[in-house]
N, C-alpha and C positions, 0 to 999 in steps of 0.2 A: 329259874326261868319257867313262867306258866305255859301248860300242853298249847294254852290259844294262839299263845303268843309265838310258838313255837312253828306251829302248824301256817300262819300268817307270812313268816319267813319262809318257810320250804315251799309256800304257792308262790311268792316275791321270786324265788330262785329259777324253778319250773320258768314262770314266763321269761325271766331272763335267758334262760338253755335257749328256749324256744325261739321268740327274739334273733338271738343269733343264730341258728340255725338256720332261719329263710333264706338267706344267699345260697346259702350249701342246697338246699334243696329246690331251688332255679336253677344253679349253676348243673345238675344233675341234670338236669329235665332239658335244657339251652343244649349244655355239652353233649352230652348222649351216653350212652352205656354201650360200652364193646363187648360184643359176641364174636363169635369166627365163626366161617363157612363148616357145608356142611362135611363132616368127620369121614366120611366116607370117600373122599378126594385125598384122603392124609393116608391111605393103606401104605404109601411106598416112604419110608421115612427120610429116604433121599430127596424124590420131590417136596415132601415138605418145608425138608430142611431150605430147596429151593425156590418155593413159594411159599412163602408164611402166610399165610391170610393176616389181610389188616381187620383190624378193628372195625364194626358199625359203628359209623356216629351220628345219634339221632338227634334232629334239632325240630324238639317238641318244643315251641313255645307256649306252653301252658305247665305249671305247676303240677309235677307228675312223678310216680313211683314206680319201679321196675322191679321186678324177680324172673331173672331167662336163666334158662338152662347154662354151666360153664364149658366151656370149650366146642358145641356142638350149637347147632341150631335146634332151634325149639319144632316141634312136631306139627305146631298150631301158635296163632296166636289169640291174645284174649282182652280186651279193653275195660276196662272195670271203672264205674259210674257209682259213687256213694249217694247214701238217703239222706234224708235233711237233717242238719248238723254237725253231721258229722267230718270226715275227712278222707281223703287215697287211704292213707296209715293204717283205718279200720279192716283193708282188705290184705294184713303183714300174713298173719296166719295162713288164710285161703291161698294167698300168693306163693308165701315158700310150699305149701301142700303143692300146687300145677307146678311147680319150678322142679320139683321132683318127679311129676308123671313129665316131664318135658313140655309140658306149655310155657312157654312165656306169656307171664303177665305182666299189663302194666295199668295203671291207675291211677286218674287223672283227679284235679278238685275239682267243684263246678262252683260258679262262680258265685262270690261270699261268700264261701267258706274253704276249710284250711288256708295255704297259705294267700290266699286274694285278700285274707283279711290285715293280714299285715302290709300290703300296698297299697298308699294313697288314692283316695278316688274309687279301687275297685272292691272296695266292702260288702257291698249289697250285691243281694240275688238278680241276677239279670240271667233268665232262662234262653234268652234268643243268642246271648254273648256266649254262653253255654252251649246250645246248640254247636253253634260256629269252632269251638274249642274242640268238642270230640268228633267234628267233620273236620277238623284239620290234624289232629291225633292220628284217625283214622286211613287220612291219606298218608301221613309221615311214615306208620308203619306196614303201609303198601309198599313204598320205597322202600324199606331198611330189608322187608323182607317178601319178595314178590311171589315167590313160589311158592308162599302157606299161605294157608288156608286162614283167615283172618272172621274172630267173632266179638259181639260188643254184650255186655255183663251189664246189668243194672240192678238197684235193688232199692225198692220203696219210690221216694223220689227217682232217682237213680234210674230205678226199672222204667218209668216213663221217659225219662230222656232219652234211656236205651231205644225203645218203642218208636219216638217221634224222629230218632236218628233214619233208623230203620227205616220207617214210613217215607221219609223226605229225600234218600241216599238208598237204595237196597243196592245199588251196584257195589257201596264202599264193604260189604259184611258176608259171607257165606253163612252166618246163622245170627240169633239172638237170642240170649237169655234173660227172663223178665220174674224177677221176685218180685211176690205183692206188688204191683205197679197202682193198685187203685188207691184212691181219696177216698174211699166209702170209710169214713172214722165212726167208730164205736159213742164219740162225742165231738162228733163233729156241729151241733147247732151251738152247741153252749161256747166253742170256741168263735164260731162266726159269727155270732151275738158281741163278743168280745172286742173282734176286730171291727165290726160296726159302730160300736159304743166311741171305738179312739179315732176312727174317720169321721165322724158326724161332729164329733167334739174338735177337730181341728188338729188334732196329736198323729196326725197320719204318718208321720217319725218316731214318735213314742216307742221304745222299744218296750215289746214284750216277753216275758221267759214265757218261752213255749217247750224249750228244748226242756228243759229239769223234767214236767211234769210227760213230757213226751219218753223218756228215757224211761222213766220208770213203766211205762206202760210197756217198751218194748222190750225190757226184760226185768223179769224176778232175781237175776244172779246181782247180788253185791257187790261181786266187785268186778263184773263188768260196767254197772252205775256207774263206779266209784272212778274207774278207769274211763270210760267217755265222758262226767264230766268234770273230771281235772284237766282233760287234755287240751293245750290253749289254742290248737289249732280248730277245737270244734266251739262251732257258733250255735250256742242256745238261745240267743235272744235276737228277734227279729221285731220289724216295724210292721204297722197294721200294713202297712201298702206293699210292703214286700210278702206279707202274709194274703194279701187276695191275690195277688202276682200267681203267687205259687197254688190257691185253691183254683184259680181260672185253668192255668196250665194242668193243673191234674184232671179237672171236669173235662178239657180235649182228647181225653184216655179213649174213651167209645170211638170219638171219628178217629183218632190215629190206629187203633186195632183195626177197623175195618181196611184199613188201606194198606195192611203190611198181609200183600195177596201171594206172593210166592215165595219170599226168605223161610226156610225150617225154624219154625220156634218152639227154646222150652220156656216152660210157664213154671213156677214154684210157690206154693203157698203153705205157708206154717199154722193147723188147729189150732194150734194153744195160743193165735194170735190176740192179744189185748189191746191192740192202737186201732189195728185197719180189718174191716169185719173179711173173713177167708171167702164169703159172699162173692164179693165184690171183684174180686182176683177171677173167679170162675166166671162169673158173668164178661167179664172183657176177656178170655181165656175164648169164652163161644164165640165172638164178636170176630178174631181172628179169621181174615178171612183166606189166607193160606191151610192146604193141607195138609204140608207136611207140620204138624203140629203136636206138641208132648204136654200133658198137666202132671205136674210129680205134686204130691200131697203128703205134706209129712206131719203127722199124728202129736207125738212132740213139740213142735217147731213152735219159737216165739215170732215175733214181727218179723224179726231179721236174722237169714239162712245163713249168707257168707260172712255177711260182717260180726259175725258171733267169734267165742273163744273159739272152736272146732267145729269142722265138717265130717259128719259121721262117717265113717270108710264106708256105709251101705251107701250113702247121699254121694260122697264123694266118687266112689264107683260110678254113676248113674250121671253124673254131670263129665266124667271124661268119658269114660263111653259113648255119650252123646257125640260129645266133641271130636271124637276120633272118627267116629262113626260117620259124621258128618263133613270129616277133613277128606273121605275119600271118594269124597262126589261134591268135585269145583264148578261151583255155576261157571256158565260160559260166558259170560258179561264179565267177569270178574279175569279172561287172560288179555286184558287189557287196564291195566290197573291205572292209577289216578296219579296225574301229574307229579312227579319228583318234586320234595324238598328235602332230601335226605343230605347228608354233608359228609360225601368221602373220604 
């Protein structure tokens, strides 16, 4: 049996796992994930034995991933927003790391990509349906957990949703955290020429691999490559028109910073970035027109911080410290939290 042929089969098998798997991983995200109250209420093992806490059950309708704390409540919670192509799944690692300092995370797809792309009709990028999915995420986990301190994670794409969430909703968040949010591309004409070239020509469908050569740019490690793009939940290939979609929404980066005037933000940008110029990141970083505000720069750092193999314990340090730091000063908007859809 030849290696091609071989290699041919084991991609055939992957999309088959994967495939089946989308139910399991709706039916996760619909049912909800059980936590119990907080540990602190259980000191007398009598009364626990006479109140057991039930389970949280969250009824996130949107395709979404969880890492919470077992048995206790999380300290914080934390929303996490992937970059273009990729998937929730890229933030396993970042997730169990907060799942150990006691955050709960959870991590939603945004729409066309991961599991959307396995549902009829909802394939393609729709930023506004997007929008609507982590404003109602956002309110689910007001319910499930009213007395934390609740923040929303973005990174690249990701980071500007984070952004416009923010900007359009500040009551749903006590903070934001924003990796690279800008479009300022290292080669950005040569691709917008691109997309111009299959709009004029009438291929405004046409899909294009944008993801391959975008992957490579966003990291040197092989077999992180290797690993996002075999994975069949990440969408590498997009349409011209889902491609100016997504450059219009990123160029609304300027107005959305200016209008996020009092949530705490951190800002994060990776030197050794090869997609998106670290420029670009600082300039909408000043634009922020809240003051409680953080820029961390990291020397190091490829395109993308969380969604990498590991968060350095110095980086990791400095994004909970934030977090905790910021869990223990509750805006006052926020003791009136946003309408129940929780499911007891």
């Amino acid at each position: 049996m030849s290696s091609d042929y071989s290699l041919r089969i084991a991609r055939r098998l992957r999309l088959l796992l994967a495939a089946l798997a989308v139910p399991l991983l709706l039916a996760s995200a619909i049912i909800g994930i059980g936590t119990t109250t907080d540990s602190a209420n259980a000191a007398n093992s009598q009364t626990r034995a006479k109140k057991a806490p039930k389970p949280i059950r969250l009824k996130i309708e949107v395709p979404c991933r969880a890492w919470v704390p077992k048995n206790v409540q999380p300290k914080v919670v934390l929303l996490c927003v992937h970059g273009l192509g990729l998937n929730s799944a890229s933030f396993a690692d970042f997730g169990q790391q907060m799942q150990k300092e006691g955050i709960g995370t959870f991590a939603v797809d945004v729409r066309g990509f991961g599991t959307w792309i396995q549902l009829k009709g909802r394939g393609k990028c729709d930023f506004q349906s997007c929008l609507s999915d982590v404003e109602k995420a956002l309110k689910v986990l007001h319910s499930a957990y009213p007395a934390k301190p609740l923040f929303v994670l973005g990174e690249s794409m990701g980071g500007a949703i984070a952004m416009r969430v923010v900007a359009e909703h500040p009551e749903l968040v006590d903070g934001l955290i924003s990796s690279v949010p800008s479009g300022d591309r290292f080669h950005k004409t040569k691709n917008q020429l691109r997309v111009a070239l299959h709009l004029v020509t009438l291929r405004g469908n046409t899909q294009i691999d944008v993801g391959t050569k975008t992957i490579d740019e966003e990291t040197a490690d092989p077999s992180l490559r290797t690993k996002w793009k075999d994975d069949p939940l990440n969408r590498l290939k997009l349409s011209s028109k889902e491609l100016l979609q997504f450059q219009r929404f990123m160029n609304d980066n300027h107005e959305t910073a200016k209008r996020i005037d009092k949530t705490p933000v951190l800002f994060l940008v990776g030197l050794s970035d090869k997609l998106v110029k670290p420029e670009g990141t600082v300039e909408l970083y000043n634009e922020i027109a809240t003051e409680d505000k953080k820029l961390v720069t990291i020397r190091s750092a490829e395109h993308l911080i969380f969604e990498h193999h590991k968060l350095s314990p110095e980086l990791k340090g400095v994004v909970v410290d934030w977090l905790l730091t910021r869990a223990k000063k509750p805006r006052e908007h926020l003791k009136s939290p946003a309408p129940t859809e929780a499911n007891p």
